[in-house]
C-alpha positions in Angstrom: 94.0 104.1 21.3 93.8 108.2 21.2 97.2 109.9 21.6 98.1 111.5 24.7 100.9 113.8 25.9 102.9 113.2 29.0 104.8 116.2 30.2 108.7 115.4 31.1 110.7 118.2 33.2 113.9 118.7 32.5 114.2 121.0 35.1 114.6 124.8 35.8 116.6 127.5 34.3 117.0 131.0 36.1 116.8 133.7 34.2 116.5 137.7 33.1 112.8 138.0 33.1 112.4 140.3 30.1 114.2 137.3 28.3 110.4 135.9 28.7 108.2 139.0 28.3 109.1 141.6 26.3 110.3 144.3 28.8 109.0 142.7 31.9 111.2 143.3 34.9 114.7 144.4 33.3 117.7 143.1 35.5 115.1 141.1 37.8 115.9 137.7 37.5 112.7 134.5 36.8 112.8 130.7 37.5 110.7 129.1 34.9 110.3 125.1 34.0 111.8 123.5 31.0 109.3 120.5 29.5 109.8 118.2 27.1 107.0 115.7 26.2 106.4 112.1 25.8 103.3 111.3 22.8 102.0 107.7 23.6 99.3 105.8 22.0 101.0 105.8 18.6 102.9 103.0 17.0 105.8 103.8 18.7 107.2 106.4 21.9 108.1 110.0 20.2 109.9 112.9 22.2 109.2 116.3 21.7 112.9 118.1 22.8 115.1 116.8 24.6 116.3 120.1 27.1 119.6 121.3 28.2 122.8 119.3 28.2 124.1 120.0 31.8 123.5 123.1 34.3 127.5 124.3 33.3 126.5 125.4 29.7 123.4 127.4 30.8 126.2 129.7 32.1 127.3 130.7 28.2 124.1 132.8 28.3 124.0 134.2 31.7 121.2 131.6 33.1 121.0 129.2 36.1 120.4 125.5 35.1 118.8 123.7 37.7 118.3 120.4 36.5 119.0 117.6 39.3 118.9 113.8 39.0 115.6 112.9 38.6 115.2 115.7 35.9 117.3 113.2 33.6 116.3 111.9 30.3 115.8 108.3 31.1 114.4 108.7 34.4 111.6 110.9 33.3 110.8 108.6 30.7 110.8 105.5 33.0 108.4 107.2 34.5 106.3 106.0 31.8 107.6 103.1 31.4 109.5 104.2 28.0 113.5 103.0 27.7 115.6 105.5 25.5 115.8 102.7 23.1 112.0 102.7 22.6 111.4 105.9 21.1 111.4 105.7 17.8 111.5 109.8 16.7 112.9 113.0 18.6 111.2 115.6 17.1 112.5 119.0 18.1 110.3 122.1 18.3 113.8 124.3 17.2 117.9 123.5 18.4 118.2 126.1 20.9 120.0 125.1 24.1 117.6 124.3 26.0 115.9 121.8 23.3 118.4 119.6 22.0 121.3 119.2 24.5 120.2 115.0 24.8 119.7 113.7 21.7 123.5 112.3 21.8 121.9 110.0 24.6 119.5 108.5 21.9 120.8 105.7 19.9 121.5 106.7 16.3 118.8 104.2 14.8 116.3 106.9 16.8 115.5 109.4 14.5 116.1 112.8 15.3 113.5 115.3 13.1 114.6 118.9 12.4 112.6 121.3 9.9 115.9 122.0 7.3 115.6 125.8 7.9 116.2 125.4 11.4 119.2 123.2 11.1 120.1 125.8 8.8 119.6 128.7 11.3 121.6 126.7 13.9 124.8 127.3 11.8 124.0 130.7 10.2 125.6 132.8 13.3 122.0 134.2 14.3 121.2 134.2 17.3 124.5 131.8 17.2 125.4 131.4 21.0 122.0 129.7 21.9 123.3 127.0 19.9 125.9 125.7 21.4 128.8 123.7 19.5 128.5 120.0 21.3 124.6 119.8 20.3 124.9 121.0 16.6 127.6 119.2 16.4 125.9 115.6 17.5 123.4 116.5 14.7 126.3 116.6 12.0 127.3 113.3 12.6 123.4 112.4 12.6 123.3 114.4 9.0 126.1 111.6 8.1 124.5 108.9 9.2 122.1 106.3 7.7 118.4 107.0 9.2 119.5 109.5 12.0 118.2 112.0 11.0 115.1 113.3 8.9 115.0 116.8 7.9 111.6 118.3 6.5 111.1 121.3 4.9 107.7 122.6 6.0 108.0 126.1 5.4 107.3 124.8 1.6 105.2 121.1 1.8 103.4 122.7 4.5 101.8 120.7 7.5 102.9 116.7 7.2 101.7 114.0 8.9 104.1 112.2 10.8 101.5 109.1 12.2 97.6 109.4 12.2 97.0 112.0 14.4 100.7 113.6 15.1 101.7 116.5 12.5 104.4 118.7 11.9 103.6 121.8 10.5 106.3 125.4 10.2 106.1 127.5 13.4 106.7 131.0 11.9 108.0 132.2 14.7 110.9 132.7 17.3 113.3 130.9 15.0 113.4 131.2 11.1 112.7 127.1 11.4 110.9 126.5 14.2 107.6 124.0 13.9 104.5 123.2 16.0 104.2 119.4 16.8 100.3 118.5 16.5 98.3 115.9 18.5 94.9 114.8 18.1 93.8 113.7 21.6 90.5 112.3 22.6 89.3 115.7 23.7 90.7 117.7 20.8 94.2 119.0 19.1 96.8 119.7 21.5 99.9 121.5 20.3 102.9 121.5 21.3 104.1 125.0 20.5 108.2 125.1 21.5 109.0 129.0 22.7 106.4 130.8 20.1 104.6 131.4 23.6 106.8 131.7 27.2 104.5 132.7 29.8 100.8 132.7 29.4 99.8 135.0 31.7 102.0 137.5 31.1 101.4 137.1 27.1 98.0 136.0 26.6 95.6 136.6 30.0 97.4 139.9 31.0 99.7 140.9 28.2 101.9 143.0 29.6 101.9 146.6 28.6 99.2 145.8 25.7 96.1 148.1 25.7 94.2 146.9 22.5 91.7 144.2 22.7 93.3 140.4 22.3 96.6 141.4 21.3 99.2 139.3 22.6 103.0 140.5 23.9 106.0 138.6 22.2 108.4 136.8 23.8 112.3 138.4 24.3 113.7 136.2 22.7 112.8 135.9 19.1 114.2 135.7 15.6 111.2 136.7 13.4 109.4 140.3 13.5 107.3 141.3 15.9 104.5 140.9 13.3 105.1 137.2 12.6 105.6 136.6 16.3 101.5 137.8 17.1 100.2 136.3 14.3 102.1 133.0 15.2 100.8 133.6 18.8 97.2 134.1 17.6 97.3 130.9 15.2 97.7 129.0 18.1 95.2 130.4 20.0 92.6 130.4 17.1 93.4 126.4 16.3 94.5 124.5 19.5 92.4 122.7 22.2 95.3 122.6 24.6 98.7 124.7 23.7 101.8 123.2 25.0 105.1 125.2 25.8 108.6 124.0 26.8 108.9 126.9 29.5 105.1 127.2 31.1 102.1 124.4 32.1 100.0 124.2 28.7 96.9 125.6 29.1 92.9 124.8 27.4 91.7 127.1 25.1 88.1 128.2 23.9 87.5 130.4 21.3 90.8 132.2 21.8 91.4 132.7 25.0 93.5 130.5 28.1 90.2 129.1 29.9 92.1 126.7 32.1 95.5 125.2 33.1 96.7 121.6 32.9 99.7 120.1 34.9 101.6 116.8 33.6 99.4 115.4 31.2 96.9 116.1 28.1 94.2 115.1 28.1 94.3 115.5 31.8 92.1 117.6 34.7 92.2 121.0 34.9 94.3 122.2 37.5 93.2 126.1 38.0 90.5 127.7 36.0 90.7 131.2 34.4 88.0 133.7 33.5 86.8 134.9 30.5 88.1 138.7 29.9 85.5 141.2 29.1 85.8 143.1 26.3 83.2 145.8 26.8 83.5 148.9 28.6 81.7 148.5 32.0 
């Protein structure tokens, strides 16, 4: 059975928009989605992030959660027929707020996989109040616990392979540990990329305030240099069928560029397509 990717929303979170975009509309405030996903057709369920904890602690950076009843864990599982107990991995893109507030809903004999680095950089006091105290500290006790958690350290192995056709593989960007969750779906890889890419249009169709050709803008909210934040942007682009972010729909790509969007599901139809730039002078 090929692997697919169901989408799961969490709900929204307002927020500055140059948080998003570097530099794009400073003081104006943007609502934007916050995605986790569901990979089926494996041996077992696995979740890619889990989202926020409630709206209250979206407050501790300034943002608007907007996350209502039927933006809860289990119910948008149940939507696919998946019980919290089924899943048999959490794998999380990175531990910032908005990624791993739920995991203390999964029972401990769910694994919960972090790259090391990034468990690392959630206690280092960078970038320290995205990751709040409650969530880092449910992965303690997982640290302490038999089988709860798996850490990986794939800034140095490298991609793994987690199941035929799901691999991990170091992110380089946003957060000193974040990683890229790959899927091999029946019509090509999908990745699911975490916050190395916020808002395609803005970054990749139009980048913002960008005048050379195919040069992407970074995201406000980054870790890394600007440098490792491109070239993580243009790995993506440059070795993904579909790219998957927690904060925009995922999108198809052909030889580099966003050609189409996607809505819940990948593989799944096209939703809106987009033209090819033109890189010549007309």
């Amino acid at each position: 059975m090929p692997l697919e990717i169901k989408v799961l929303d969490y709900g929204d979170i307002e927020l500055e928009s140059s948080f998003l975009v570097l530099g794009r509309g400073c003081g104006q405030r943007k609502r934007t989605y916050t995605f986790g996903f569901l990979i089926l057709g494996g041996p077992w369920p696995v979740v890619v992030d889990t989202g926020y904890r409630h709206n209250q602690i979206m407050e501790s950076l300034g943002m608007r959660g907007l996350q209502f009843h039927e933006n809860m864990i289990e119910n948008q599982l149940m939507r696919h027929g998946v019980r919290m107990g089924d899943v048999r991995y959490v794998a999380h893109t990175h531990l910032h707020i908005d990624h791993a507030g739920k995991d203390d809903l999964f029972p401990m004999n769910t694994t919960v996989i972090v790259n090391r680095r990034e468990l690392e950089y959630s206690v280092s006091g960078l970038m320290h109040p995205q990751y709040p105290a409650p969530d880092i500290k449910h992965l303690i006790d997982r640290l302490h616990t038999r089988h709860a958690l798996r850490l990986e350290d794939l800034d140095l192995t490298g991609m793994i392979e987690l199941f035929p056709g799901c691999y991990l593989e170091a992110a380089g960007a946003h957060t000193e540990g974040s990683m890229n969750v790959h899927v091999d779906t029946a019509e090509g890889r999908a990745t699911i990329c975490g916050d190395v890419i916020y808002d395609f249009h803005d970054q990749i169709i139009e980048p913002f305030h960008e005048i050379h050709a195919n040069e992407p803008r970074v995201t406000g909210n980054h870790g890394t240099t600007k440098r490792q934040e491109k070239a993580a942007i243009k790995k993506l682009l440059n070795s993904s069928r579909f790219l998957l972010p927690i904060h925009d729909k995922p999108a198809k790509i052909e030889a580099g560029q966003v050609v189409g969007r996607l809505d819940m599901a990948v593989p799944g139809p096209v939703s809106q397509t987009v033209p090819r730039r033109n890189w010549f002078p007309v």
